[in-house]
N, C-alpha and C positions, 0 to 999 in steps of 0.2 A: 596299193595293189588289191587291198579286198575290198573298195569301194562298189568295180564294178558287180562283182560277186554279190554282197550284198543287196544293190540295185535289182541283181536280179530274183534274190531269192525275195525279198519285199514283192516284186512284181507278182510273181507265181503265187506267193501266197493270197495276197487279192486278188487271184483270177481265181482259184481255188476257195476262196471263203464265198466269195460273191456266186459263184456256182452252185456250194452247197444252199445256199441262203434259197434261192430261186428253189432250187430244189425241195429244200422242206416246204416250202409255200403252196407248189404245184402238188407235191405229193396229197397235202392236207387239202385242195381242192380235188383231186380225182379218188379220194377216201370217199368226200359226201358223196358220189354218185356209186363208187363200190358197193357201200353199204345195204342201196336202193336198190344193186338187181334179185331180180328174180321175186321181187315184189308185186302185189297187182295191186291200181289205185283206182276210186273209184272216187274223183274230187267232186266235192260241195261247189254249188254257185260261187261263194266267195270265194275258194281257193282256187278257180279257174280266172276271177277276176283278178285275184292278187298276182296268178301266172300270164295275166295278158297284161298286168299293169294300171287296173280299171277298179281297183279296188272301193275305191273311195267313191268313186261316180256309180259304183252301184249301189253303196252305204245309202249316197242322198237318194238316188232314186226313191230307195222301199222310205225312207225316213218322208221325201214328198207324198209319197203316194199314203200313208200313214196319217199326212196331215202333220207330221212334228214340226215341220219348216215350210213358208211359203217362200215364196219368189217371186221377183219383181221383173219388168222388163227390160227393167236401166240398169241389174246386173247384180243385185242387194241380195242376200237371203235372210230371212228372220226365224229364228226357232219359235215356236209357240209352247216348245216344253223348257219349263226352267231347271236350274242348276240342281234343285229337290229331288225331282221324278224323272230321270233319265229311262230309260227302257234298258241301257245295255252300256257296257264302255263307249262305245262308238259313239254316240247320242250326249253322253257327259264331257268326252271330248270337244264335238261341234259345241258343244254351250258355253264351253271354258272358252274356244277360238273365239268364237264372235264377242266372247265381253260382256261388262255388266247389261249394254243395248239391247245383247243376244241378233245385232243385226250387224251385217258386215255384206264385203264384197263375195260375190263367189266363188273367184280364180284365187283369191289369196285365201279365201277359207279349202278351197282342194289344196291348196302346197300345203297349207300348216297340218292341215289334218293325214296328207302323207306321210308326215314326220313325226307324228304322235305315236304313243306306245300302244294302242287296238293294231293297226295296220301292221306293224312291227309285231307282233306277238302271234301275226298268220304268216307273215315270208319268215321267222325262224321257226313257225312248225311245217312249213315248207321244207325249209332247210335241213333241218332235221328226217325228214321224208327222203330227201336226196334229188328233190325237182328243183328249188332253187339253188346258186353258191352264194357261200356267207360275202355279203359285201366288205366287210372287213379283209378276210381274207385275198377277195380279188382286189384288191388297195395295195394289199401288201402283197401280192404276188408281180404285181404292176410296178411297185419299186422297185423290188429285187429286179425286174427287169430293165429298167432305166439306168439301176444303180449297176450292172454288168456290162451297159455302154458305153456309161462314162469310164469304168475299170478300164476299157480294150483302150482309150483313147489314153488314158494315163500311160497304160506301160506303152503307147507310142512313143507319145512325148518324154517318158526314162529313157527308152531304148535310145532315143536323138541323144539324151545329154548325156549319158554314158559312151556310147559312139563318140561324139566331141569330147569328153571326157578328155577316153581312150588317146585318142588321136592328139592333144593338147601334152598329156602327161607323158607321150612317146611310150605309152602301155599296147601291150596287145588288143587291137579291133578287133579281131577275130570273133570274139566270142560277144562282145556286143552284137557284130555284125548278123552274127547266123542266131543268136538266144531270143534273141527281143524280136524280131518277126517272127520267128515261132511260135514266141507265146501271146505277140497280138494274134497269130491266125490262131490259135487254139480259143482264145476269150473272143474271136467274130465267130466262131464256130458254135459257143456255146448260147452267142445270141439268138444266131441260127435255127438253132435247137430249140431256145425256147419260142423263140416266132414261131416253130412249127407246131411244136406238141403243146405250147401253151396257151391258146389261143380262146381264152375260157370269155365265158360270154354272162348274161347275168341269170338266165336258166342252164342246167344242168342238159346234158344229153337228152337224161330222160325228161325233165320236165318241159323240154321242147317237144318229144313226144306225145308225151299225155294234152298237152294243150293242143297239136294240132290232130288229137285223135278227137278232143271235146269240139274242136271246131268239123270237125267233118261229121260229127255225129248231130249237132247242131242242124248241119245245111240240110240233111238229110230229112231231120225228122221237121222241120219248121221252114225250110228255103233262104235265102238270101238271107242277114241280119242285118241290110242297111233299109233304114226307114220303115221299121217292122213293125207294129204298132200292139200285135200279141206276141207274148214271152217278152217282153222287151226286158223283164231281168235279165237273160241268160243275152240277149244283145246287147246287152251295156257293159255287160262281165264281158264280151268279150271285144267290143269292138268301142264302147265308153257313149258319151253322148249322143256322139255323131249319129248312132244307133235309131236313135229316137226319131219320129217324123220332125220337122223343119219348124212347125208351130209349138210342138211341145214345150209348156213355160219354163220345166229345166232346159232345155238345150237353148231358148230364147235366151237364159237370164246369164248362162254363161257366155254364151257369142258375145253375149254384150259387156260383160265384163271382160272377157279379150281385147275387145274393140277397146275399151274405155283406159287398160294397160296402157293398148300400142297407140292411141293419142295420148296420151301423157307422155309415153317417153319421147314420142314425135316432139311434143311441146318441151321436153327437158333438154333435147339437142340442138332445136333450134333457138333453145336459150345462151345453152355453151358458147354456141357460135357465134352470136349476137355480142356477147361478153368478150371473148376472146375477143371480136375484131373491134372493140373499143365502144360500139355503137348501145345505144338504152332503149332499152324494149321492154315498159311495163317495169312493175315492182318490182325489187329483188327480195331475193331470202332475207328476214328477219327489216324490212321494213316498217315501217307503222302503216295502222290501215289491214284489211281484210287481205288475203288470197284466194283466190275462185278455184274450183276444181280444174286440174288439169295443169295444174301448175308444176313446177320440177321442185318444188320446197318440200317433195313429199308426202302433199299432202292425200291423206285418203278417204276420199268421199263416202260417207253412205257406209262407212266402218264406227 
């Protein structure tokens, strides 16, 4: 007889844990933007680039324009400053990415160097500031909310075998019957909830603000920032490459390491498939003999 009793109070309890969980998650994401009001900011180039997401494309930019790193049109970048005399973090990172060569591609030298500790050490004094949210935190605010839908669909699935239970042991339904809908609608409620009031993004209220205050102050004092050819700092912070005129050798050298990506993987799926339906097309992985660039074995050209 206290089976189904039991059943229920396990259910409530995880609708109730998993609620507070979400809770302190969201609370500590609307803390970093509390903290930020009634402050006034007044962001650096970089920190409007790290708030558009353009961080690193404005890093190479000044580092091109400097002479530290040249570029090629096939898509390669080379530093010209070695591992000795960096200028700054940012500069000793790029030397470490590309390798003893110091030359590599330059779509996979932007992702490595997004993920390095210069780049990270300005979105946490963002963070800090209250324009970005900590990405950990939106991670684990993201669980908590996954983890309170899988919750409502458990105590469904109690509430049925309880009900059967019930009904099987000639026990009272009743209270299966009316308990367990009540407290899946109270755990779709609290989903609810959080869909509404959680809907946290990867800038802060305010740091959506501030960037589109840097972007209207921008247009104003300089005009359009596509294809601009002066201030092109402050049009790369905020709009990245694409910024740049069409010829520019950076914007050149990455299109083409785009390009050079999406035929490789072109060439990696039309190998799958090749394979899969039984048929031989060219080398495979770990054959004897060379592999040309463009291969699906991995290989990376001009790195």
């Amino acid at each position: 007889m206290w089976v189904v009793p039991g059943l229920l109070v396990g259910a409530g309890t995880a609708v109730a844990a998993t609620w507070l969980n979400a809770g302190v998650w969201m609370g500590k994401l609307y803390g970093i933007e509390r903290r930020a009001k009634g402050r006034e900011f007044d962001p650096s180039v970089e920190e409007v680039a790290c708030l558009a997401g353009h961080l690193v494309e404005l890093r190479l930019l000044k580092m091109h324009d400097a002479g530290r790193i040249v570029v090629s049109r096939s898509g390669d970048v080379t530093a010209t400053v070695t591992a000795t005399d960096p200028e700054d973090y940012f500069e000793a990172a790029a030397v470490r990415s590309l390798g003893p060569t110091r030359t590599g591609d330059m779509r996979t030298l932007t992702m490595w160097l997004d993920d390095d500790a210069p780049p990270h050490a300005v979105r946490r004094r963002l963070v800090a500031a209250g324009l970005l949210n900590d990405a950990k935190l939106l991670d684990r605010a993201s669980l908590a909310e996954e983890l309170m839908v899988l919750v409502s669909f458990v105590v469904a699935a109690v509430g049925v075998a309880a009900f059967v239970y019930a009904l099987v042991r000639d026990e009272s339904w009743l209270l299966p019957l009316l308990a367990f809908p009540t407290l899946f609608a109270v755990a779709r409620l609290a989903v609810a909830l959080v869909d509404m009031y959680g809907d946290f993004s990867r800038h802060t209220g305010l740091g959506s603000r501030v960037l589109s205050e840097a972007r209207s102050a921008d247009r104003r004092e300089h005009g359009p920032t596509a294809d601009r050819r002066e201030h092109a700092p402050m049009a790369v912070a905020l709009v990245g490459m694409s910024a740049l005129p069409a010829e520019h050798a950076l914007r050149v050298c990455l299109e083409a390491s785009r390009a050079r990506a999406s035929a490789r993987a072109r060439a990696s799926r039309s190998t799958r498939r090749s394979h899969s339906g039984g048929s031989y097309s060219g080398r495979s992985c770990g054959s004897n003999g060379p592999i040309g660039c463009g291969t699906s074995c991995g290989s990376n050209c001009g790195s």
